[in-house]
N, C-alpha and C positions, 0 to 999 in steps of 0.2 A: 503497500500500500504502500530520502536516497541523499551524501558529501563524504571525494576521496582526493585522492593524486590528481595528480596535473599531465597531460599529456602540451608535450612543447611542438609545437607549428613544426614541420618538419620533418620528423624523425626523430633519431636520435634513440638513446638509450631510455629514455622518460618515457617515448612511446613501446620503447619493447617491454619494458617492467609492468606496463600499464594492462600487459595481457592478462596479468596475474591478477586483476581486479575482479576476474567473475570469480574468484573463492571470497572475494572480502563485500565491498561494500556497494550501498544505495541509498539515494539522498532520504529522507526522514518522513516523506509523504509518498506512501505508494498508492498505484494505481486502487489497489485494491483496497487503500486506505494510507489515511496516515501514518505514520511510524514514528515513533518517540526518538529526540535526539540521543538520549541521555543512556549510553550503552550499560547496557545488563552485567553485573560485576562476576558472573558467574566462571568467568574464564580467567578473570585475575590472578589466580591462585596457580593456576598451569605455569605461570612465567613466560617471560616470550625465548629466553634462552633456551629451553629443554628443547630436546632432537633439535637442534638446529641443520638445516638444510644445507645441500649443497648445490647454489645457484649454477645451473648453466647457459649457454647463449648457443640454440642448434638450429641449422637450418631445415627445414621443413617442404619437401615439394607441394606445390601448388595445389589448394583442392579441384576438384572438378569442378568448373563454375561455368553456369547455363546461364547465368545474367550478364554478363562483361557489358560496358566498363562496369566497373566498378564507381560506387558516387564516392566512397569515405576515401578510395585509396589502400594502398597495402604494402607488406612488407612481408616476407618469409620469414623474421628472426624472432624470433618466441623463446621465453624463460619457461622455464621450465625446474623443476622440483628432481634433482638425481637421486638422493638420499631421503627424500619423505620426512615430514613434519606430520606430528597427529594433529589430528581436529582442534582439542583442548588448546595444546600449544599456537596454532597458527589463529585463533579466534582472541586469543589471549597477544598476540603479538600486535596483532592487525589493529587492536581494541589501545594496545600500549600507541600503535602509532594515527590515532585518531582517526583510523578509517586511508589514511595515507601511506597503500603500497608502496608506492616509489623509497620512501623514506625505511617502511619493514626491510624492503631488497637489500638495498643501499646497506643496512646494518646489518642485516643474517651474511652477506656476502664476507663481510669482514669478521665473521664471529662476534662480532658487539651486540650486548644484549642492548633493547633501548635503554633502559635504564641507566645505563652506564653514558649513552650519550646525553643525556638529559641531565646528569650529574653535573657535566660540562658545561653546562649553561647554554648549550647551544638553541636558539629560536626554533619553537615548532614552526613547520611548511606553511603553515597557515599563514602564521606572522609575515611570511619571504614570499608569500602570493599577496601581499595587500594591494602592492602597485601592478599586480598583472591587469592584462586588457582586458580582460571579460567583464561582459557587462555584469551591473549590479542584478542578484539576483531578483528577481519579481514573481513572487508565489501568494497562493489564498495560503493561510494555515491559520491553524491555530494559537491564538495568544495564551503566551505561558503562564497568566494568572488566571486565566479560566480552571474551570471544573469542568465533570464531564457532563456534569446536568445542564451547563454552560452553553458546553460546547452543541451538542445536542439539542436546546432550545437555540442555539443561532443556526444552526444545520437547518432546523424543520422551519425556521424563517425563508430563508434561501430556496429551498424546496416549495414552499406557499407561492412565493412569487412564479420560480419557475414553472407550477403546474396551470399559470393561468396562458403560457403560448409555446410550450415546450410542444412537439411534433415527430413522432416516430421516426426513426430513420427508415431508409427507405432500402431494399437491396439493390446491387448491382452485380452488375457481372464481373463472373473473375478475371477476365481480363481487364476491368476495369478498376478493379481492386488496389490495386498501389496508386494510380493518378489521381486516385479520388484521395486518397489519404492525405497524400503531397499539398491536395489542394486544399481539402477543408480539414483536414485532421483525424476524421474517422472516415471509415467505412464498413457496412455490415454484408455478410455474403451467406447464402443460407445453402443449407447441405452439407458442410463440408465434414460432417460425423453424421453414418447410419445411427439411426435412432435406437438398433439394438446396443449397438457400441457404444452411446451415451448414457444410456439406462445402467449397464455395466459399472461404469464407468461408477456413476453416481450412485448407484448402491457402495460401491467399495469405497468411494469416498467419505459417506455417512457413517460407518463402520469404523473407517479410521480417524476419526474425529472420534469418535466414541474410544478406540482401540488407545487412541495417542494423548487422550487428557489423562486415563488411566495410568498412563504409565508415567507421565508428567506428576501426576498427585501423587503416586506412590514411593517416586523421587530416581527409577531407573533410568530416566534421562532427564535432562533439562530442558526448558520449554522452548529455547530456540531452537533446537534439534528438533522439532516436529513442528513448528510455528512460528509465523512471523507476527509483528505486532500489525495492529490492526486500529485503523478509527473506527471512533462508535464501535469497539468490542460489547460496549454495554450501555444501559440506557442512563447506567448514575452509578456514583460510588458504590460498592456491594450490593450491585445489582446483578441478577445470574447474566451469566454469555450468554449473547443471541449473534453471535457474529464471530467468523476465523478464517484466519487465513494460512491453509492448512499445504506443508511441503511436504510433496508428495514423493511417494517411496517407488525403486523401478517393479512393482507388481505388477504380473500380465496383464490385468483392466487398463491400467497405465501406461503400458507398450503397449499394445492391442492399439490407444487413442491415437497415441501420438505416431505410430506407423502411417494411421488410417491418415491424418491431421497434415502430415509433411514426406510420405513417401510419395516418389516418383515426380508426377505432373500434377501432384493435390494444388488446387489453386492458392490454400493458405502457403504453402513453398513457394511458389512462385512469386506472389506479392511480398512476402519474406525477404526472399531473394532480393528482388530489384530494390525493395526499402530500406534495408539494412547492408548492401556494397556485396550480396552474391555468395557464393559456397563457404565465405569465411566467415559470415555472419557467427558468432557463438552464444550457443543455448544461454540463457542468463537467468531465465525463473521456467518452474514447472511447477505448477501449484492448483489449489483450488479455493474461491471464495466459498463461503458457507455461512447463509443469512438465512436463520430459524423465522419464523413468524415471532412479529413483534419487536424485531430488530429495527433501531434506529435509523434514522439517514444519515449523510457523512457530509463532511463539508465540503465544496467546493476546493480540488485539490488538483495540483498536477504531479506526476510521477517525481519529476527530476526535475531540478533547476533552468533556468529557460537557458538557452546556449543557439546562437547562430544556425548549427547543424546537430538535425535530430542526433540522439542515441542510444536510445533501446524504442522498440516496435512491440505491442503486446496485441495479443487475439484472445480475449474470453469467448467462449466456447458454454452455449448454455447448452446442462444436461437434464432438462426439462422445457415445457414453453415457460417462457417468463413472459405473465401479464402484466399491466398496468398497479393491479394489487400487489403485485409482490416487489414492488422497489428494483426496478430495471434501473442502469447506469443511467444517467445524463450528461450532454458530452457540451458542454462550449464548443458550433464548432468555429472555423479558422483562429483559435485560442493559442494554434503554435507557431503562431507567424510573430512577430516580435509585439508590430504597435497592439495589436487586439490581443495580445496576451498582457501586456501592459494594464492594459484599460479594462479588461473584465476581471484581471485579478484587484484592481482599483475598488469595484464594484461587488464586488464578493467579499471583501473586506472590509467597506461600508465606510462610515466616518464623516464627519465633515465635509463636506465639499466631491462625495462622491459620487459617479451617474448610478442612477438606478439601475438594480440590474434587469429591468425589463428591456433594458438598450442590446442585453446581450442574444444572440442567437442560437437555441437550445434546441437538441435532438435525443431521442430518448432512445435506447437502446431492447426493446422489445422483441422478439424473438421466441421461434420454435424450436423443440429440442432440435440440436443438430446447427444452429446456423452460430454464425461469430459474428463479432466487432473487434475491429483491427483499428488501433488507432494509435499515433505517437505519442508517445510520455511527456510533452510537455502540452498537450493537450486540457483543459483545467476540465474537471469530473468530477461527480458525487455517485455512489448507490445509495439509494432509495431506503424507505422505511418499508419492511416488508410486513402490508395491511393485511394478507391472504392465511390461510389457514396450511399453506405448504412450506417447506424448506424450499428457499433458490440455492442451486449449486452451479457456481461457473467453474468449469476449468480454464486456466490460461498458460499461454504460455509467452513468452521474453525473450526477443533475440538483443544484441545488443550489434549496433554497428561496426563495422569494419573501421577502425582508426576513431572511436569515438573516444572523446574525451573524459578520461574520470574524471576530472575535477565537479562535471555534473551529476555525478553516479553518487551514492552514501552508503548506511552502514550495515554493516550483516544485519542487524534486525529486520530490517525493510530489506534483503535480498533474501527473495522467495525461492530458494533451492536447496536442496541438503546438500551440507558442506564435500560428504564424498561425491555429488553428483557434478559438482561445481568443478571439483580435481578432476576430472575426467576432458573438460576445455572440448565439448560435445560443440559438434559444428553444423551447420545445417547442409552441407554439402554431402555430408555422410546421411545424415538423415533422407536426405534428397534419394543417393545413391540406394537407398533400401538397406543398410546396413545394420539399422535400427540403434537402440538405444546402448547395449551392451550384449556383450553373452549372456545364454539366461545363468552358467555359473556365477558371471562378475553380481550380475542382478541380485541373485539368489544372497548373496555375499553383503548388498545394501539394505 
C-alpha cells in the first residue's frame, strides 16, 4: 500500500547496487494502502553484521525481450549476493541503512557493519540528497497527529464527495492496454484470469489470511513475513481487522494465477512489457488485498513519490465481481502527469486555499471476476468502504521499471513480497518465456 537509494543519471555503480532494491524497500503509501514510515524494530536484534555477504559485479546475457526499445534503458551489470545473507540479517541491515541500498552495499562490501560507520559521524544519504534535483515530493497522506478514527473520518469525507461524479472505468482492448495507461494512468482489461482460476485463487487466499495471523499470534513468524502494512487496517484504535495486505507464498493456486496472468502472449505481459522497459522489467510485489465487509475506505494515496518517469506498474486482478457495494478502487485519472498530480494531491489534502476536489476527475474501478486494472504508482487512489455483505479479494501484482529510480521506491513494510521471493530478482521475460515462477522443489522450499 514506498523511500530508498538514489539511482545517478547515467549509470554508474548507484545504478547497479540499485538492482538490489527489490529485496528492501517502498515508499510508505502503497497502492494497496498506506504504509507507516516508522520501521518495525523487529529485525534490530539480527544486527546488520551477521553472515555478511559477499558482493559481486556479473554480467548477465540479455533477457528475451518482445518489447525493444526499451523506454527506462538498460544495463547487463547486476549485484548480486555470492555468499547469502539471511532474511533477519538483510531486513535488519536494510532497516540500519534507512531503506538506503546503495549505502547497505557500499558497507557489506567493505565488511563494515553500519554501525560502525555511523560511529564516525558520517551524514546519512539522506542528508547528501538535500540538494539533489528531484523535485519536491507531492503526495495525499496522512498527517502524523491524526488517529485512525481521524484518518478514516477524513477518508469517508473524500469518498462522499467523490461518489457524487466518480464513473466506472471503462474496458479496453489489450492492445490498447499500455497507451491508455501512459495516457490517463489506469487502464482496466477484462478476462485476463478464467474464473475457475480466480475462485482458486481466492479460496486459498482467505485460508491464508486465516492460516498467516495464526501463526503471527502465536509468535512462529513475524508479521512482516506474511504482511504488509496497510491503510485503514481498521476502523479505530482496537478495532478488529477488516482489511490486509497479504504476501503471498509460491503455492500452486498462486503459480497456476500468475502462469495464466503473464505467460506467453497474456495481454497483462505484454502491456507489462512495453510499461515497464520489456523482459527486464522485475517482479517487485505478488500479493493480495483483502477487504472483509465493513472495512473502511483509505485515503487518497499514491504508491510512490511523484518522479518524472514512472516506476513500478501494478494490475489488481479481482477474484470475485466487485460491485459498487463492496468499495472498488478509485483512480484520479491523469494524477501521474506532474501538474495534475500536483493539484489533486492539493485537493485531497484540503486546507486553506484548496480547489475542491470535485475539480478532480474520478474513475472507479468495478469489475468481474477475472478482469484487472493496470495503473502507474504514482497514480493518487483510495479502496472503498466495503458496504456489501462479501469479502473483496484482489490479487496484484508489481513490476518495477527497467533503470527506475529508488530514490522513489521505500521501505520493506510497504514492499509486498516475501523477502525469499524478492532474492530470486524474478523477471518478467522469464515469466513471459513460460518458465514460470520457480521449480515446484524451490516453491515447495518457500
Amino acid at each position: 500500500s514506498r523511500n530508498g537509494g538514489v539511482i545517478r543519471p547515467g549509470g554508474g555503480r548507484g545504478m547497479l547496487v540499485c538492482t538490489l532494491a527489490i529485496l528492501g524497500a517502498r515508499p510508505a503509501f502503497s497502492a494497496h494502502a498506506a504504509r507507516a514510515h516508522v520501521w518495525t524494530a523487529a529485525g534490530r536484534a539480527a544486527g546488520c553484521a551477521a553472515t555478511r555477504p559477499r558482493m559481486v559485479a556479473r554480467e548477465e546475457e540479455d533477457d528475451v525481450d518482445h518489447d525493444r526499445p526499451l523506454a527506462f534503458g538498460e544495463t547487463s551489470d547486476k549485484w548480486t549476493f555470492a555468499g547469502g545473507m539471511d532474511v533477519s540479517a538483510f531486513l535488519a541491515g536494510i532497516e540500519a541503512a534507512k531503506g538506503d541500498v546503495d549505502l547497505l552495499v557500499e558497507t557489506e562490501k567493505r565488511g563494515e557493519p553500519l554501525a560502525a560507520r555511523s560511529k564516525r559521524g558520517n551524514a546519512p544519504r539522506e542528508e547528501r540528497r538535500a540538494s539533489s534535483a528531484q523535485p519536491a515530493p507531492s503526495r495525499a497522506a496522512p498527517r502524523a497527529e491524526e488517529s485512525a478514527e481521524q484518518l478514516v473520518e477524513r477518508a469517508r469525507g473524500q469518498h462522499s464527495v467523490l461518489a457524487r461524479f466518480t464513473v466506472p472505468l471503462v474496458p479496453v482492448g489489450s492492445v490498447e492496454l499500455a497507451a491508455t495507461v501512459r495516457q490517463v494512468g489506469v487502464a482496466r482489461a477484462t478476462g485476463v484470469l478464467r474464473p475457475e482460476t480466480a475462485a482458486a485463487l481466492r479460496e486459498f487466499v482467505l485460508a491464508e489470511v486465516a492460516r498467516s495471523e495464526a501463526e503471527v499470534a502465536s509468535g512462529a513468524v513475524v508479521e512482516r513475513e506474511r504482511f504488509s502494512e496497510v491503510l485503514s487496517g481498521c476502523e479505530a484504535t482496537g478495532a478488529p481487522r477488516t482489511r490486509w495486505d497479504l504476501r503471498l507464498p509460491l503455492a500452486p493456486p498462486v503459480v497456476a494465477a500468475v502462469d495464466e496472468l503473464l505467460g506467453g502472449d497474456a495481454p497483462l505481459a505484454f502491456a507489462f512489457g512495453r510499461l515497464a522497459g520489456g523482459g527486464k522489467a522485475e517482479l517487485w510485489e505478488m500479493a493480495a488485498i483483502v477487504s472483509a465487509p465493513g472495512s473502511a475506505p483509505q485515503l487518497l494515496h499514491a504508491d510512490t513519490l511523484w518522479s518524472p518517469k514512472p516506476c513500478l506498474f501494478t494490475a489488481f486482478v479481482a477474484l470475485q465481481s466487485v460491485t459498487r457495494e463492496m468499495g472498488p478502487t478509485v483512480f484520479l485519472t491523469r494524477s501521474h502527469e506532474a501538474e495534475e498530480h500536483k493539484r489533486c494531491s492539493a485537493m485531497a489534502a484540503g486546507g486553506a486555499g484548496a480547489e475542491p476536489l470535485e475539480g478532480a476527475a474520478a474513475e472507479l474501478g468495478i469489475m468481474e471476476a477475472g478482469d484487472a486494472t493496470l495503473y502507474d504508482s504514482r497514480v493518487l487512489h483510495a479502496g472503498g468502504a466495503n458496504r456489501s455483505g462479501e469479502t473483496r479479494v484482489l490479487a496484484y501484482l508489481t513490476f518495477r521499471g527497467v533503470g527506475a529510480s529508488a530514490a522513489t521506491l521505500g521501505n520493506e513494510a510497504a514492499h509486498s513480497i516475501r523477502p525469499q521471493m524478492a532474492a530470486q530478482r524474478i523477471r518478467l521475460g522469464d515469466l513471459r518465456r513460460g518458465a514460470g515462477l520457480l521449480a515446484p522443489a524451490e516453491a515447495a522450499a518457500l
